[in-house]
C-alpha positions in Angstrom: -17.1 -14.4 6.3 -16.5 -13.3 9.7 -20.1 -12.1 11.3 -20.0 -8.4 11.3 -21.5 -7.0 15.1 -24.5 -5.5 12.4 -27.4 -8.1 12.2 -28.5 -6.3 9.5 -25.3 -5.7 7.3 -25.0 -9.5 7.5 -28.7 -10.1 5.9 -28.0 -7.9 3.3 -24.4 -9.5 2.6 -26.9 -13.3 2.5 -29.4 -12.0 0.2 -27.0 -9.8 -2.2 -24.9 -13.1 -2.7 -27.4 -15.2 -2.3 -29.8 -13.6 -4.5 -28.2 -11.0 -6.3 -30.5 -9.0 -4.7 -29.6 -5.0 -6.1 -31.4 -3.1 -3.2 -28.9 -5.1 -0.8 -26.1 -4.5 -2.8 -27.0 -0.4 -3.0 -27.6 -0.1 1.1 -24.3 -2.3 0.9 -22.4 0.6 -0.4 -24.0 3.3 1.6 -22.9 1.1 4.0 -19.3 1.1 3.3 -19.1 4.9 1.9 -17.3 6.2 5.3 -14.5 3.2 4.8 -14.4 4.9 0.6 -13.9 8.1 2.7 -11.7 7.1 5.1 -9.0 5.5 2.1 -9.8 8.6 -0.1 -8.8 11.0 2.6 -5.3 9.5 3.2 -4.5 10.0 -0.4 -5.6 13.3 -1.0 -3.0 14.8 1.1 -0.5 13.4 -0.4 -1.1 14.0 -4.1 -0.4 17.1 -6.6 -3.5 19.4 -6.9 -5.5 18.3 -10.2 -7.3 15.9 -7.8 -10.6 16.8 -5.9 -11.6 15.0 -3.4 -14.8 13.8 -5.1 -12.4 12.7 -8.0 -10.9 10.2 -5.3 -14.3 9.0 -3.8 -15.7 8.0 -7.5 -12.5 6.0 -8.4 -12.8 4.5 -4.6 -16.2 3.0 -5.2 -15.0 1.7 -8.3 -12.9 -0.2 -6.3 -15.4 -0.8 -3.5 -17.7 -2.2 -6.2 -15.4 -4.9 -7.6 -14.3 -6.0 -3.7 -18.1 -6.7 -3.0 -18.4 -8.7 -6.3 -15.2 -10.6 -6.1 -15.6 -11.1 -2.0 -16.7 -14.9 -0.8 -18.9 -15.0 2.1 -16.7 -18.5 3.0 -13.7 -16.2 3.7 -13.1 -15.9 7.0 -11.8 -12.4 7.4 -13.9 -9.4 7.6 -14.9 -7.5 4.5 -13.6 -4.3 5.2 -10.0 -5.7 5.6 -10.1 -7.3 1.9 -12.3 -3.9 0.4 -9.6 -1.4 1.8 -6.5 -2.6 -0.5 -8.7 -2.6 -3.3 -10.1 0.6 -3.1 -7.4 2.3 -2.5 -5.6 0.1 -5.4 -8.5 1.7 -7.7 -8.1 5.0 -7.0 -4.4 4.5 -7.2 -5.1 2.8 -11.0 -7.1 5.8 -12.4 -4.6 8.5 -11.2 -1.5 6.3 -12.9 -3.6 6.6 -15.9 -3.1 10.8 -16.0 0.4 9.8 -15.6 1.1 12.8 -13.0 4.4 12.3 -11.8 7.2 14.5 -13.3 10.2 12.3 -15.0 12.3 14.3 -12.6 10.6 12.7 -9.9 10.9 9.4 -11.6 14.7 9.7 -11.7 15.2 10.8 -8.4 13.0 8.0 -7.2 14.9 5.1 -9.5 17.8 6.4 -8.1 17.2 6.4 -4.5 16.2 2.6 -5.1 19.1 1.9 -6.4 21.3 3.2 -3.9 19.6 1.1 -1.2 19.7 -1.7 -3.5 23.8 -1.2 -4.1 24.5 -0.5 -0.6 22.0 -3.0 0.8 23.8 -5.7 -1.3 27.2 -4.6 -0.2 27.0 -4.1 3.4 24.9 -7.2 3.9 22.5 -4.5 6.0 20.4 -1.9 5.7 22.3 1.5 5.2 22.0 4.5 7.7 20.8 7.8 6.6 24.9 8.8 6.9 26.1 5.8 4.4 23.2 7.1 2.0 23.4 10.4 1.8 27.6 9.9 1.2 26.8 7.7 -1.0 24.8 10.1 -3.5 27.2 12.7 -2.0 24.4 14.8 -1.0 24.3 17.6 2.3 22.2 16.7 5.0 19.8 19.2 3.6 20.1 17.9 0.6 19.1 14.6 1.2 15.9 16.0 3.1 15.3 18.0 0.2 15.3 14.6 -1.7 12.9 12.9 0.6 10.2 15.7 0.0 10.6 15.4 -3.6 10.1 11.7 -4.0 7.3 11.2 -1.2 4.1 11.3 -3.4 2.7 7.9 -2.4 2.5 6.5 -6.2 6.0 6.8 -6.2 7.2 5.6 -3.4 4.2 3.2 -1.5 4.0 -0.6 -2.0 1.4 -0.4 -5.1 3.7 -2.2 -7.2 3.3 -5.9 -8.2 5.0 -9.0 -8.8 3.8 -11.5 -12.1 2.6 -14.7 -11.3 2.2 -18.0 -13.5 -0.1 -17.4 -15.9 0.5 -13.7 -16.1 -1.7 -13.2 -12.8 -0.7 -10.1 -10.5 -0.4 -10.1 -6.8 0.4 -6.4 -5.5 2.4 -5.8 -2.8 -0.6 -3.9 -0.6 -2.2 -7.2 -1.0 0.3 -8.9 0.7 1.0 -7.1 3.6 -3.3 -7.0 4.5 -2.8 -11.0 4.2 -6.4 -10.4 1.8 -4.9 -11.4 -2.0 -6.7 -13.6 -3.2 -4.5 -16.9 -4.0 -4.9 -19.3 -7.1 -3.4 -22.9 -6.4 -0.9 -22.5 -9.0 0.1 -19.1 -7.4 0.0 -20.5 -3.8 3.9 -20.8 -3.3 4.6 -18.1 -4.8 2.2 -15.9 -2.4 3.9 -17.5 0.2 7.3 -17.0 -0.5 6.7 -13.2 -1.6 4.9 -12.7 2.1 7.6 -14.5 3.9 10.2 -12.2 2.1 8.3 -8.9 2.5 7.5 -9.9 6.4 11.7 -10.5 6.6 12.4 -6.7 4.7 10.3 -5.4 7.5 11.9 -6.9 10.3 15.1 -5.4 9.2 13.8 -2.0 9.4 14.6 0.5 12.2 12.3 0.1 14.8 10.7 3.8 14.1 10.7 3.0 10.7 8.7 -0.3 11.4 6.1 1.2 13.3 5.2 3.6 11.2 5.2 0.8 8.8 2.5 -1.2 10.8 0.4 1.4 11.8 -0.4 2.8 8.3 -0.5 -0.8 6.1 -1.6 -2.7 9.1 -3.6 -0.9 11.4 -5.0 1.7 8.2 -4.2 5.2 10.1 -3.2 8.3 8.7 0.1 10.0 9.2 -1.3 12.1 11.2 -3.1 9.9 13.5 0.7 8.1 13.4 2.0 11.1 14.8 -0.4 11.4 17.6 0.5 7.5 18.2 4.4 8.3 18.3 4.6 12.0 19.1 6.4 13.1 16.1 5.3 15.6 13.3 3.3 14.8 10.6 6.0 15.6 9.0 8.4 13.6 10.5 6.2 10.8 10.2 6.2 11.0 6.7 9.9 11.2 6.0 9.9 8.0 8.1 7.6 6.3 5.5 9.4 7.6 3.0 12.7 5.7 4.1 10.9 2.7 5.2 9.5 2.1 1.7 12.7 3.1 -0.3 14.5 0.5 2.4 12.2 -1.9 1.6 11.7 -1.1 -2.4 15.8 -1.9 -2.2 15.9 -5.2 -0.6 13.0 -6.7 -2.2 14.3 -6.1 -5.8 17.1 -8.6 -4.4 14.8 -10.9 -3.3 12.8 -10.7 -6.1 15.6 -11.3 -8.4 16.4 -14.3 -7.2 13.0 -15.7 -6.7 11.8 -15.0 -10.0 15.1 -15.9 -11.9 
């Protein structure tokens, strides 16, 4: 594990593992409840109302409770950047289990995907916004109207997964915070999933990309994006929205031939 610049935080990480000392473990999580907060807060905004923010915060530390009992100290990456996926994975988990988004949704989603996929495939490229919306001959307004209706982040973030031998799951979130844990078996497979998802963003449009970076990468909001690149929030999100549907497009290529 990479020292923390907490003397402290790093005794209590020795005699929790060490020891299974409980009291460590409990300061451990008071610890860690602004990073809960922090992961809880991004997806509040961007979820139907149903969902209190306290809702968000107990499914987080479900998922900060797990990270701290499947982390190894040996790792040398900082907990923090291996907790965040997972907690936000958890409170991703119990909201899929309400199954809140509409079909309609569902649909529209599937079938943006598709169209990136189609067009991706036949232009050898990735599609502009023109070639797209022509495509699901759609107005300009339209096609706006369709970015606000499929940008809730279940449906259109990287929280999907891919199967592994042996029925294991690596998830896409995983891959691109380099902090999935990887079985020897699984090894090439982790590999060649990261080297295609690190290829799919390359392609994107350099605005796209960014936005890409700073929210998986470097953990800010969309709002914090848009003080980083002087663009609305909202403009911000409707890059992230395309960026991901981009992306959801040519890795279902990839992935079609790697797993065939």
């Amino acid at each position: 594990m990479k020292k923390s610049n907490n003397l402290k935080e790093d005794i209590l990480w020795n005699k929790y593992k060490n020891s299974n000392c409980q009291q460590s473990k409990e300061e451990l999580i008071l610890s860690y409840t602004p990073l809960v907060k922090h992961v809880a807060g991004k997806i509040i905004t961007k979820i139907p109302d149903g969902f209190t923010f306290d809702d968000l915060l107990n499914y987080g530390f479900l998922g900060l409770i797990d990270a701290m009992d499947r982390f190894d100290l040996n790792r040398e990456i900082k907990f923090s950047t291996y907790a965040v996926p997972r907690i936000r994975g958890a409170i991703y988990d119990e909201i899929r289990k309400l199954d809140w988004v509409p079909q309609s949704v569902r649909r529209k989603s599937k079938r943006l995907t598709n169209t990136y996929y189609q067009l991706q495939k036949k232009l050898g490229r990735n599609p502009n916004d023109e070639e797209v919306r022509t495509e699901l001959g759609l107005t300009s307004e339209e096609f706006n109207d369709l970015l606000v209706d499929v940008n809730i982040s279940e449906n259109i973030s990287l929280e999907s997964f891919f199967n592994l031998k042996g029925g294991d799951k690596i998830e896409l979130k995983d891959l691109i915070s380099d902090s999935a844990d990887k079985e020897p078996d699984n090894i090439f497979f982790y590999d060649q999933m990261k080297m295609i998802l690190g290829e799919s963003i390359d392609k994107l449009p350099e605005k796209e990309k960014l936005v890409i970076s700073l929210y998986y990468y470097e953990d800010l909001t969309l709002t914090e994006i848009g003080e980083v690149m002087e663009l609305t929030t909202a403009r911000i999100s409707q890059l992230h929205t395309k960026a991901i549907f981009r992306l959801r497009g040519y890795l279902s290529r990839k992935k079609d031939l790697l797993f065939a």
